[in-house]
VEXSEZA-304696 format. One record per residue: x, y, z of N, C-alpha, C in turn. Coordinates in steps of 0.05 Angstrom, whole numbers, plus 32768, in hexadecimal, padded with zeros to 4 digits. Layout:
XYZXYZXYZ/...
//
This chain:
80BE7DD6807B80A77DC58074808D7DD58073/808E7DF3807B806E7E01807E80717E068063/80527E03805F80477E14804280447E28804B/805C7E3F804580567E60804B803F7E68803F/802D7E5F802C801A7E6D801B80027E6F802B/800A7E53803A7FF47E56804C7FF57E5A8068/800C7E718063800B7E7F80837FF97E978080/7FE67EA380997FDD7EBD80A07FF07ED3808C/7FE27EE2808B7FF57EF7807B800C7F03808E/80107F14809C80187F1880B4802B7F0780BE/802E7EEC80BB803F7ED280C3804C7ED780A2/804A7ED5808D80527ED5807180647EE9806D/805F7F03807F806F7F17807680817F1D808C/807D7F0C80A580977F1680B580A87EF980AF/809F7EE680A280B77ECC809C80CB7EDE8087/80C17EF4807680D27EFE806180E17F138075/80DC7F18808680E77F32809480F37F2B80B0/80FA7F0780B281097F0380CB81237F0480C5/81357F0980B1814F7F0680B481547EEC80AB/81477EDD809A814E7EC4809181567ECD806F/81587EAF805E815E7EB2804E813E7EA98037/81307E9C805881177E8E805181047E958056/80F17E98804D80E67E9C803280FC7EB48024/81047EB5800C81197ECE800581157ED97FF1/81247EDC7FDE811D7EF37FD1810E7EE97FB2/81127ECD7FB081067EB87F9A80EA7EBD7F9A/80E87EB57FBC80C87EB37FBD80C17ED17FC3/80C47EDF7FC980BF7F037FC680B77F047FA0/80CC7EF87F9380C37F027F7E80A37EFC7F74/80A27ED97F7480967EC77F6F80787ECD7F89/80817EDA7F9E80647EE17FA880597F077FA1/80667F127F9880647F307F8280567F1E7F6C/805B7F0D7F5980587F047F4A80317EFE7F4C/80307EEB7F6480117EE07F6B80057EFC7F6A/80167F0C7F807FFB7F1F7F7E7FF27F297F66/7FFC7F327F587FFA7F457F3B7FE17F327F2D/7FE47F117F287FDA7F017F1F7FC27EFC7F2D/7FBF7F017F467FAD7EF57F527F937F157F52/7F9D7F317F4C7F937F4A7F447F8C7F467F30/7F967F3D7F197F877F347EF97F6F7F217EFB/7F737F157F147F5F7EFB7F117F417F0D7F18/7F427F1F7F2D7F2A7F337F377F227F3E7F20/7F387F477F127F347F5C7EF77F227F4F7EF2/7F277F357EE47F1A7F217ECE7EF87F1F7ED1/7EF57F187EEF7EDF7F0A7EFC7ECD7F2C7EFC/7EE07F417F027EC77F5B7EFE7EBC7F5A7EDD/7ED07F5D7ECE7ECB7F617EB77EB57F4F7EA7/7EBF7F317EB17EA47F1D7EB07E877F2B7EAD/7E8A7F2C7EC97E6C7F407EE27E5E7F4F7ECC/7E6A7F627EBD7E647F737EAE7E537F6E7E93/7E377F857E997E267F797E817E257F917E67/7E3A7FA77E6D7E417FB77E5B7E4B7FAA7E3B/7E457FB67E1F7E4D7FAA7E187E6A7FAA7E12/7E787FB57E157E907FB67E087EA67F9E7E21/7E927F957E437E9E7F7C7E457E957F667E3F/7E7C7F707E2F7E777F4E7E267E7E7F517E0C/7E887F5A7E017E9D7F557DE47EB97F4A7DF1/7EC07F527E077ED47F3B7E0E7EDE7F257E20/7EC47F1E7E1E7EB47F0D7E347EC97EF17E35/7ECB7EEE7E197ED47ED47E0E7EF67ED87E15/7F017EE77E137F1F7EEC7E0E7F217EE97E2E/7F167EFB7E467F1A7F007E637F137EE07E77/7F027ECC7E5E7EFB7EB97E6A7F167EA57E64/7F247EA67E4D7F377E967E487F567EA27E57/7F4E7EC47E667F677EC47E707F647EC27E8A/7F527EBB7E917F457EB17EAC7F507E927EB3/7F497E7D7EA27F547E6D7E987F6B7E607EA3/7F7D7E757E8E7F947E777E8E7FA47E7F7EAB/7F997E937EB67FA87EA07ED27FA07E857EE9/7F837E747EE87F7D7E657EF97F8E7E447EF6/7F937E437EDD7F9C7E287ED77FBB7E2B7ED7/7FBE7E3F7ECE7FE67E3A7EC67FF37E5A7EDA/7FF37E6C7ED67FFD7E817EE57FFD7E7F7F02/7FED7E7A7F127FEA7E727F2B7FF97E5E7F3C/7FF37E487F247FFE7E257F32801A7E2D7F2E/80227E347F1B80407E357F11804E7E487F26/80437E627F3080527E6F7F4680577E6C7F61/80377E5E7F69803C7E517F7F804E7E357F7D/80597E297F64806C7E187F6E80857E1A7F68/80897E3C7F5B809E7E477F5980A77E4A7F79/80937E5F7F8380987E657FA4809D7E517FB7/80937E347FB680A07E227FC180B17E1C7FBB/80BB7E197F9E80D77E107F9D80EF7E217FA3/80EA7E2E7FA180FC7E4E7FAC81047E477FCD/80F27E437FDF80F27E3B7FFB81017E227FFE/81007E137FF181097DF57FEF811D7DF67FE5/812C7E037FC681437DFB7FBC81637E137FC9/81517E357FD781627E3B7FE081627E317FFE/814F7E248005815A7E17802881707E0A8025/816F7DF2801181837DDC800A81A07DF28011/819E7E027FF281BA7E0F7FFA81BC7E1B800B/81AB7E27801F81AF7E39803781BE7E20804A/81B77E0C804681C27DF8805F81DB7DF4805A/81E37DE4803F81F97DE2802C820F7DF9803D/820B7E08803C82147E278037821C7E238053/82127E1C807182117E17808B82257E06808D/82247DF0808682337DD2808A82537DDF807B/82557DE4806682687DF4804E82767E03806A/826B7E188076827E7E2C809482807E1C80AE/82707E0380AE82817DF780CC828F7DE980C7/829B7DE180A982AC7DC9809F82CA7DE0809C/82C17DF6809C82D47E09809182E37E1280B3/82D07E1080C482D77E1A80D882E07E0880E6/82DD7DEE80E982EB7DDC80EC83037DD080E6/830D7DE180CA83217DD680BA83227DC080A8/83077DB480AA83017DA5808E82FF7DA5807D/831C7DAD8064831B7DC0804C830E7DA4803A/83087D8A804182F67D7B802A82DE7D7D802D/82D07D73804C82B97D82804E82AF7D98804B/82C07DB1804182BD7DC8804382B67DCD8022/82CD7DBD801682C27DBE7FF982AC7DB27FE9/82A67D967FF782917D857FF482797D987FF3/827A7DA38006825B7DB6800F82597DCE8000/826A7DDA7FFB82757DF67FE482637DE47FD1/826A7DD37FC782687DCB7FA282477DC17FA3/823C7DAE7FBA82217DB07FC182117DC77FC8/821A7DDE7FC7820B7E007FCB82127E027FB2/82267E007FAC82277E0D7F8582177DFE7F79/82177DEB7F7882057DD17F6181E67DDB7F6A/81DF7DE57F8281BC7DE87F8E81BB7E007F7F/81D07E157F8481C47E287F8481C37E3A7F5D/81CD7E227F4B81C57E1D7F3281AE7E1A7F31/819F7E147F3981797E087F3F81717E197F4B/81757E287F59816D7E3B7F6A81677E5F7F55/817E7E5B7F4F817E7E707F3181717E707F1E/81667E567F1981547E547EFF813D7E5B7F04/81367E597F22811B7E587F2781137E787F20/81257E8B7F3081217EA97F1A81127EB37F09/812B7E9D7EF7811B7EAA7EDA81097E937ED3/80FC7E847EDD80E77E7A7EDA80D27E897EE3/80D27EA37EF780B77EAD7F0980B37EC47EEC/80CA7ECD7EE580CF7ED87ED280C67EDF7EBE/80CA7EC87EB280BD7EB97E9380A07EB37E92/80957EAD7EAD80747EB37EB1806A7EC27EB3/80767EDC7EC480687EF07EC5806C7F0C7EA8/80817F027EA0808B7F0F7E83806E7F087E72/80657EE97E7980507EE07E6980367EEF7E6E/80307EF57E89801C7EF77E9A80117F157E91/80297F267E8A80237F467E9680167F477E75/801A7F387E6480137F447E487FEE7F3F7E46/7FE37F327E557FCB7F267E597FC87F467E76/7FD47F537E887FCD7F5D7E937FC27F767E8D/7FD67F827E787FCB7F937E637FC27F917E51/7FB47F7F7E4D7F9C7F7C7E447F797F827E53/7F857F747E737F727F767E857F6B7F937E84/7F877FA87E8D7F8C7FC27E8D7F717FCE7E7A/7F7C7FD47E637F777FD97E477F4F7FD87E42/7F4D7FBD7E467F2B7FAF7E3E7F227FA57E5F/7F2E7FA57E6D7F1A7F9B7E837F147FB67E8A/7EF77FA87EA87EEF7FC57EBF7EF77FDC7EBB/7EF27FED7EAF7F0580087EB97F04801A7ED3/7EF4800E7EE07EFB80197EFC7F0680057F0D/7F127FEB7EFC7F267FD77F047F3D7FDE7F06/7F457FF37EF57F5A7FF57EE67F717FF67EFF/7F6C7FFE7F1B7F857FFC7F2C7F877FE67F35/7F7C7FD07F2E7F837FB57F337F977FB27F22/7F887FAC7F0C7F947FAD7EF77FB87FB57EEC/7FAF7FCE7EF87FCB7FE37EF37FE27FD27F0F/7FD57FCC7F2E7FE67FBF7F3C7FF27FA87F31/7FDC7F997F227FE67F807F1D7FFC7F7C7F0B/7FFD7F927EFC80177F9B7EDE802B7F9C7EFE/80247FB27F0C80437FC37F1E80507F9D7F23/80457F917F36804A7F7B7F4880517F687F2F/804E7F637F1280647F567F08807B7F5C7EF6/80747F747EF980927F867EEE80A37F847F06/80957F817F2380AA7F807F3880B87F637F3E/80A57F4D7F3A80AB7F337F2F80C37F317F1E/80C77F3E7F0680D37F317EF080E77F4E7EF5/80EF7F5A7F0181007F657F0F81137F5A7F28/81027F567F3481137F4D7F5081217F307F3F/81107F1E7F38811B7F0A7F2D81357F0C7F20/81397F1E7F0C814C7F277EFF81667F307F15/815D7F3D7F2B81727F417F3881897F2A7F47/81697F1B7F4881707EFB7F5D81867EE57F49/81817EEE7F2E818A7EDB7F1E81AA7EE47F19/81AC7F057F1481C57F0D7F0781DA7F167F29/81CB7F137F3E81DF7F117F5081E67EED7F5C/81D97EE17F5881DB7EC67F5681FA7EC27F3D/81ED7EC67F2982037EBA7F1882247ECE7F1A/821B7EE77F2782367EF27F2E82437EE07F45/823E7EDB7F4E82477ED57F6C825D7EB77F65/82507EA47F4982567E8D7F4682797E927F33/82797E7E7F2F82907E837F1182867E7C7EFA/829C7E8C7EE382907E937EC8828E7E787EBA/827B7E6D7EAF82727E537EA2825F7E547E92/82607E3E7E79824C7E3E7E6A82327E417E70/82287E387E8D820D7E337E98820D7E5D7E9F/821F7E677EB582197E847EAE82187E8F7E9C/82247E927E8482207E9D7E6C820C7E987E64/81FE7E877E6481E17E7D7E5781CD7E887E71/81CE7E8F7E8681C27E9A7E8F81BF7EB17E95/81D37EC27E8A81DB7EDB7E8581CD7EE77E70/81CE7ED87E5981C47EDB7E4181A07ED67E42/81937ECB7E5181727EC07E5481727EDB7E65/817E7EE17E7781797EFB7E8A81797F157E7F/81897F187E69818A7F317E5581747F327E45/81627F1C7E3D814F7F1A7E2B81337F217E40/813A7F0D7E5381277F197E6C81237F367E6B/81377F447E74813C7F5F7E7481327F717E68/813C7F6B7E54812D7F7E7E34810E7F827E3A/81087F647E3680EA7F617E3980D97F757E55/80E77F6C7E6580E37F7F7E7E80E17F9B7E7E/80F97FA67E6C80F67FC27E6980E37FD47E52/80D97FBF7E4A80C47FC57E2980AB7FC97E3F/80A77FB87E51808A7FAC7E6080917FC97E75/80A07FCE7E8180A47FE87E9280997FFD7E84/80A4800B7E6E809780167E5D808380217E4F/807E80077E50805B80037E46804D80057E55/805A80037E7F804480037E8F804880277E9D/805C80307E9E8061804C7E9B804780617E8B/8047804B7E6D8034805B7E5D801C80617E69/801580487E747FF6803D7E7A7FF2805B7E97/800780577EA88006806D7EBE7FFF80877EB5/801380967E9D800D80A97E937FF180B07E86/7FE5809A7E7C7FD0809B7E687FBA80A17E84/7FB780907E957FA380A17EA47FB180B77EB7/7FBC80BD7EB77FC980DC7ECA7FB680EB7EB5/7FC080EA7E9B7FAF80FE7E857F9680FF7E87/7F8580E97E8C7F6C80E87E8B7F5680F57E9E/7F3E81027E937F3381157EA37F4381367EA3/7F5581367E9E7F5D81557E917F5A81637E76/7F5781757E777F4B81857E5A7F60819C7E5D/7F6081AD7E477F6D81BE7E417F6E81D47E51/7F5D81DC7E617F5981EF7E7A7F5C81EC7E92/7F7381D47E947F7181CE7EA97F9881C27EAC/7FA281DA7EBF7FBA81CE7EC67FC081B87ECE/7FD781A47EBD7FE1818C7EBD7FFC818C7ED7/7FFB81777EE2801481767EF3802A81707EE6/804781727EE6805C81657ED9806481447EDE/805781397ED8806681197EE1806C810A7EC3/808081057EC78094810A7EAC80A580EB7EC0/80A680D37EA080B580BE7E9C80CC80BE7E8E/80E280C07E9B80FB80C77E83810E80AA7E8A/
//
């Protein structure tokens, strides 16, 4: 029943690190996810600040992705992260009742409770690639922030890319060991198939954020001046 969001930080991060299943790896993703989003939002509000002109030529674009991160990106993860808490408790209990029915020798209650953890934990999987599919949305507006906001923002910025590439990663993991675990069905195949598209996408946005790292390693060096080897292969 707690709103973890609004626990102390400190209380937030040892609920992930007591050996539960709760808060788990949904909301890990889905709270990687806030932060990255909630680093674009600083971006935005510096870049605002700014009476240079080249941020008030994009005064208008930083105000509508401001917007955007405050109205839809935000609300949508924090009730990703709750539902994550809520739909894998269900099956974490499921999952409980399912081994004392088993240990008991209650092979109907035993099955009863099996097929109530399978049926939850269908809902539980989607939520994934739902943190996913936002922050897939999110990071294309981040490099943007990157790119035209602050430039002595830019490690906000650049965190806020890392933390939803780690989002729409971990998610991916949560989803394709989820649907291993289940049996082979039209509903996994179709989620197999949204997770490969996920993927792709994921690895284009890696890429591109690789670039962004390299592009300033280079920066501030000239030709007289020995380069270190850090090399993306």
């Amino acid at each position: 029943e707690t709103d973890l969001l609004n626990l102390p930080t400190y209380e937030l991060l040892d609920k992930f690190g007591q050996g539960s299943h709760i808060p788990g790896s949904g909301s890990a993703a889905a709270f990687s996810g806030l932060l990255g989003i909630e680093l674009m939002r600083t971006v935005c509000k510096l870049t605002l600040n700014r009476s240079e002109e080249k941020y008030v030529n994009v005064r208008d674009e930083f105000t509508i992705i401001l917007k955007k991160i405050e109205s839809e990106f935000i609300p949508q993860l924090v009730e990703l992260f709750q539902k994550d808490v809520q739909v894998f408790g269900e099956v974490s209990q499921f999952r409980i009742q399912r081994d004392l029915a088993k240990k008991a020798g209650d092979e109907k209650e035993e099955n009863r409770w099996a097929r109530s953890a399978n049926n939850r934990l269908k809902d539980a999987t989607n939520l994934p690639l739902d943190i996913a599919r936002i922050c897939l949305d999110a990071i294309d507006y981040a490099f943007i922030l990157f790119d035209s906001g602050f430039q002595s923002a830019r490690g906000d910025s650049g965190a806020a890319i890392s933390n939803l590439l780690s989002a729409i990663s971990g998610s991916l993991f949560i989803t394709l060991i989820n649907i291993r675990t289940g049996r082979k069905s039209s509903w996994s195949e179709k989620l197999r198939e949204e997770a490969e598209v996920l993927g792709n996408s994921y690895g284009t946005k890696n890429k591109l954020a690789l670039s962004k790292v390299l592009g300033l390693y280079k920066e501030g060096f000239n030709s007289d001046v020995q380069q270190l080897n850090l090399k993306f292969d």
